[in-house]
C-alpha positions as CSV (number, residue, x, y, z in Angstrom):
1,X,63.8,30.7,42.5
2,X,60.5,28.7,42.9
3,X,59.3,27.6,39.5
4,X,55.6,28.1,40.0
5,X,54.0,24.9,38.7
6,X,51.8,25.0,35.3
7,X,48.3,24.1,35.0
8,X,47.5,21.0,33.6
9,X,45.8,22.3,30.0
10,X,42.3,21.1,29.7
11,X,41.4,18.5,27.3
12,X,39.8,20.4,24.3
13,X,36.3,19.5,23.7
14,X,35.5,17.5,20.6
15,X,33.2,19.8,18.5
16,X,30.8,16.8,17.7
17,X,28.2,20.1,15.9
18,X,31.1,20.8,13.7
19,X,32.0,17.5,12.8
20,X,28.4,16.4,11.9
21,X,28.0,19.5,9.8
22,X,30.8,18.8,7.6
23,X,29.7,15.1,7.1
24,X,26.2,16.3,6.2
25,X,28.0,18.7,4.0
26,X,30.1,15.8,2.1
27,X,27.2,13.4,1.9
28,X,25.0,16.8,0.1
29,X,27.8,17.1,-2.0
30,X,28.1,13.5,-2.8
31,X,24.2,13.1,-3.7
32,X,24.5,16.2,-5.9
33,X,27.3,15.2,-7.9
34,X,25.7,11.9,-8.0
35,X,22.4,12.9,-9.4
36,X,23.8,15.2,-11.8
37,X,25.8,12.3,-13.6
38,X,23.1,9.8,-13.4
39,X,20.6,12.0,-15.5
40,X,24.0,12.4,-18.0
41,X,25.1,9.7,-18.5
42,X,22.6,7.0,-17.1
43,X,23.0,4.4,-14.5
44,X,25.4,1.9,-16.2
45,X,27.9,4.7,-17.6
46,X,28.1,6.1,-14.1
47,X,30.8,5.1,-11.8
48,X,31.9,5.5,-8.5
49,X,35.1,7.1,-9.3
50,X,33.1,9.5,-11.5
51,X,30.7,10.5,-8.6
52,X,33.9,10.9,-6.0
53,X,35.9,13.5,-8.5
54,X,32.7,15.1,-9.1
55,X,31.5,15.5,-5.7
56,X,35.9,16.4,-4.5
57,X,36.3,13.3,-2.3
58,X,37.9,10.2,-1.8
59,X,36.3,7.2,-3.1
60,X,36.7,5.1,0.9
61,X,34.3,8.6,1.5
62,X,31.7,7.4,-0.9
63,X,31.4,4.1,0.7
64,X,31.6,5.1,3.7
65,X,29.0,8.5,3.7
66,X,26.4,6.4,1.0
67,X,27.2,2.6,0.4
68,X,27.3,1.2,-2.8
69,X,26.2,2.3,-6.1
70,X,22.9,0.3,-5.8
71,X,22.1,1.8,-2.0
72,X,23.4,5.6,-3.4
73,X,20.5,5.1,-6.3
74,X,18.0,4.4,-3.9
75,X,19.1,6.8,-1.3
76,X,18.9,9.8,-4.4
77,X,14.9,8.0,-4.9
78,X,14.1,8.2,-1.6
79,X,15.2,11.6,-0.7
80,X,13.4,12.7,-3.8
81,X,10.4,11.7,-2.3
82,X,10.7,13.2,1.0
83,X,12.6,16.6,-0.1
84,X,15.2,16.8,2.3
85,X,19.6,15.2,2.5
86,X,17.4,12.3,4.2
87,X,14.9,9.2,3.5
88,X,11.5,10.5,5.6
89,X,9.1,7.5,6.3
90,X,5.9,8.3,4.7
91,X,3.9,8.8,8.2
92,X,6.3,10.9,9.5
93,X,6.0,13.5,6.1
94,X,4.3,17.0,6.5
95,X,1.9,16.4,3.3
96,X,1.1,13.1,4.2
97,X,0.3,14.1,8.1
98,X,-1.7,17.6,6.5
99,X,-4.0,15.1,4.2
100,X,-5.0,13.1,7.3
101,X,-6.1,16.2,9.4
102,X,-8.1,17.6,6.3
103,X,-11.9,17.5,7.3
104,X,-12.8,17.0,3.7
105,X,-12.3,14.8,0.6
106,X,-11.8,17.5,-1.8
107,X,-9.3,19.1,0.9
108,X,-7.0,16.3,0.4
109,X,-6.9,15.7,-3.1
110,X,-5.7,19.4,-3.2
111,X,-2.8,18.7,-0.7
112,X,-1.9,15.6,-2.3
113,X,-1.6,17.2,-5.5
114,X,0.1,20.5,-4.4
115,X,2.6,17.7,-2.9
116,X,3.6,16.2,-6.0
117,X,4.1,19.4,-7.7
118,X,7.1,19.7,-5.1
119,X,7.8,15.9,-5.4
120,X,7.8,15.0,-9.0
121,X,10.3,17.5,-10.5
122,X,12.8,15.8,-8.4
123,X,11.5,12.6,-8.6
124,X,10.3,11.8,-12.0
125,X,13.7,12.2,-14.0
126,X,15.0,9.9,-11.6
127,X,12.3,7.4,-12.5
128,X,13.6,7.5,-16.2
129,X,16.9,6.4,-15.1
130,X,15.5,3.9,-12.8
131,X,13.2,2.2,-15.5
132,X,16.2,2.0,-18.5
133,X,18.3,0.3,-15.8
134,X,15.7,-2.0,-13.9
135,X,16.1,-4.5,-16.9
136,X,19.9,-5.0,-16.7
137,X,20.3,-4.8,-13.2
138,X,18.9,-6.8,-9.8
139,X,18.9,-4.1,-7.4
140,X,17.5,-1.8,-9.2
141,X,14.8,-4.0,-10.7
142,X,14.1,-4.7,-6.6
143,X,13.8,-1.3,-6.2
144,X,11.1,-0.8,-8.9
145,X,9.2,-3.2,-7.7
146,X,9.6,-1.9,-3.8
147,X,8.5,1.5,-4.7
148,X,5.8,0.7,-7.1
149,X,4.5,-1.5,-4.8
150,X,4.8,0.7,-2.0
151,X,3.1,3.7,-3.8
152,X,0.2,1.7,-4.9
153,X,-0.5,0.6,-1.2
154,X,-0.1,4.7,-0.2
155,X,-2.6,5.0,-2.4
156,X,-5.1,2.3,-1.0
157,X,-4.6,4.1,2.2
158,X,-5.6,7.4,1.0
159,X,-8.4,6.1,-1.3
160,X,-9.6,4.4,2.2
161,X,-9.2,8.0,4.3
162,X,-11.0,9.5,1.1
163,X,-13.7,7.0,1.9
164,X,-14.2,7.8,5.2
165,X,-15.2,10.9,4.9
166,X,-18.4,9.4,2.8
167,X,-17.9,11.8,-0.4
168,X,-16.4,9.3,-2.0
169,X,-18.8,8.5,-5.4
170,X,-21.1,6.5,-5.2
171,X,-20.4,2.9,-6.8
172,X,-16.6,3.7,-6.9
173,X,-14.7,1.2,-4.6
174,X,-11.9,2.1,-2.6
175,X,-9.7,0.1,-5.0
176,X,-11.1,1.3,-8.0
177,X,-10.2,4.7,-6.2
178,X,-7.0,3.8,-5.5
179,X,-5.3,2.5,-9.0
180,X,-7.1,6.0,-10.1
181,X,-5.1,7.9,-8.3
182,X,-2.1,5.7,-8.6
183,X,-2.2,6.1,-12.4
184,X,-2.3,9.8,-12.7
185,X,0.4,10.0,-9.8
186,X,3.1,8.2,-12.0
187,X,6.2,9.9,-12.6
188,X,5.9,8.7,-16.3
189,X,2.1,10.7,-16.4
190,X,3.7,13.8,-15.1
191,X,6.9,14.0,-17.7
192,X,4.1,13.3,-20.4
193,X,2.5,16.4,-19.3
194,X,5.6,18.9,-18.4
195,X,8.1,17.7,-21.0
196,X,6.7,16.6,-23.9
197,X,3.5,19.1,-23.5
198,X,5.7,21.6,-21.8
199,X,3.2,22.0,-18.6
200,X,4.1,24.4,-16.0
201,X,4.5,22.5,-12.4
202,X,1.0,24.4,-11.2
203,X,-1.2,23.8,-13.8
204,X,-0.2,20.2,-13.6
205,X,-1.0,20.4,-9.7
206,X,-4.5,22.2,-10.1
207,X,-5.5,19.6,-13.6
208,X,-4.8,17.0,-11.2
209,X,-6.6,18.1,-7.9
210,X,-9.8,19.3,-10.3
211,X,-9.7,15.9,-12.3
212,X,-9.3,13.3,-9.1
213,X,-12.1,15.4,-7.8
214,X,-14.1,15.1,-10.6
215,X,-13.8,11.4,-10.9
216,X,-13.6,10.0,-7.6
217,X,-16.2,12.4,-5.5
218,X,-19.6,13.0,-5.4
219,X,-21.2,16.4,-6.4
């Protein structure tokens, strides 16, 4: 009897869709876990092994899906300020893109505004954390300085797009403009506002788009 000869089987075909969706799923899980405990506990009281058991992996998958506990701290800032599992440079963000096509001044204080209402109630408790730690630690006392630095110059660049629509007020310079804004963007200005006077996210966004364009445009 002729044994009929079997077809080769085909390799199977790695599932790189699946694979990716699971690592996105671990790193979520990760920055989740991680967040939570650094609002408990603080930055110095959390620890890696804490963040692993809390997020149900191995430690080696911390490292290797975030980095260190100074680069998971910044990742957890970062993706605060762009809203999504990943760090979004600022050109490349829908509010920031929306404020440039605006025709008008008072346009874009309104978009910037409704933007931190989505921004800051992720953002700003992080910000508390950040500012104990920035004292007792390098990084983080880098990373202060990076982002305050940075927001101030996103502000000069909107005070400067403000400007160029020419209802900026009179006698106000584009700096002067610019540290405005910077101020009463501060995540320490909006806890003052919705902790400690209990403001609802939208009446913090509308104060704030009728005050900046009150102050910086012309009637």
């Amino acid at each position: 009897m002729v044994k009929m000869a079997r077809r080769p089987k085909k390799p199977r075909r790695y599932d790189s869709t699946a694979r990716r969706a699971a690592a996105a799923e671990t790193r979520h899980a990760i920055l989740d876990a991680a967040r939570s405990l650094f609002l408990a506990r603080g930055y110095p009281a959390t620890t890696m092994p804490a963040i692993a058991e809390r997020a149900g992996v191995a430690l080696d998958t911390v490292y290797a899906a975030v980095g260190g506990k100074p680069k998971l701290f910044r990742l957890l800032v970062e993706t605060a300020i762009s809203g999504g599992s990943d760090a979004v440079p600022v050109e490349e963000r829908d509010y920031v893109q929306a404020i440039r096509a605006a025709p008008n001044a008072a346009g874009k204080l309104r978009i910037y505004a409704a933007a931190l209402r989505s921004i800051q109630p992720r953002l700003a408790p992080l910000f508390l954390v950040l500012q104990a730690a920035a004292p007792l630690d390098k990084d983080l006392k880098a990373l202060w300085q990076e982002i305050s630095e940075r927001r101030a110059a996103n502000m000069q660049l909107l005070a400067q797009d403000l400007a160029a629509t020419g209802q900026l007020r009179r006698g106000l310079t584009v700096e002067m403009a610019a540290d405005i804004i910077w101020t009463m963007n501060a995540p320490e200005f909006y806890l003052l506002l919705a902790e400690q006077r209990a403001w609802p996210p939208d009446k913090i966004e509308h104060w704030l788009a009728d005050a900046w364009i009150r102050l910086l445009l012309d009637r």
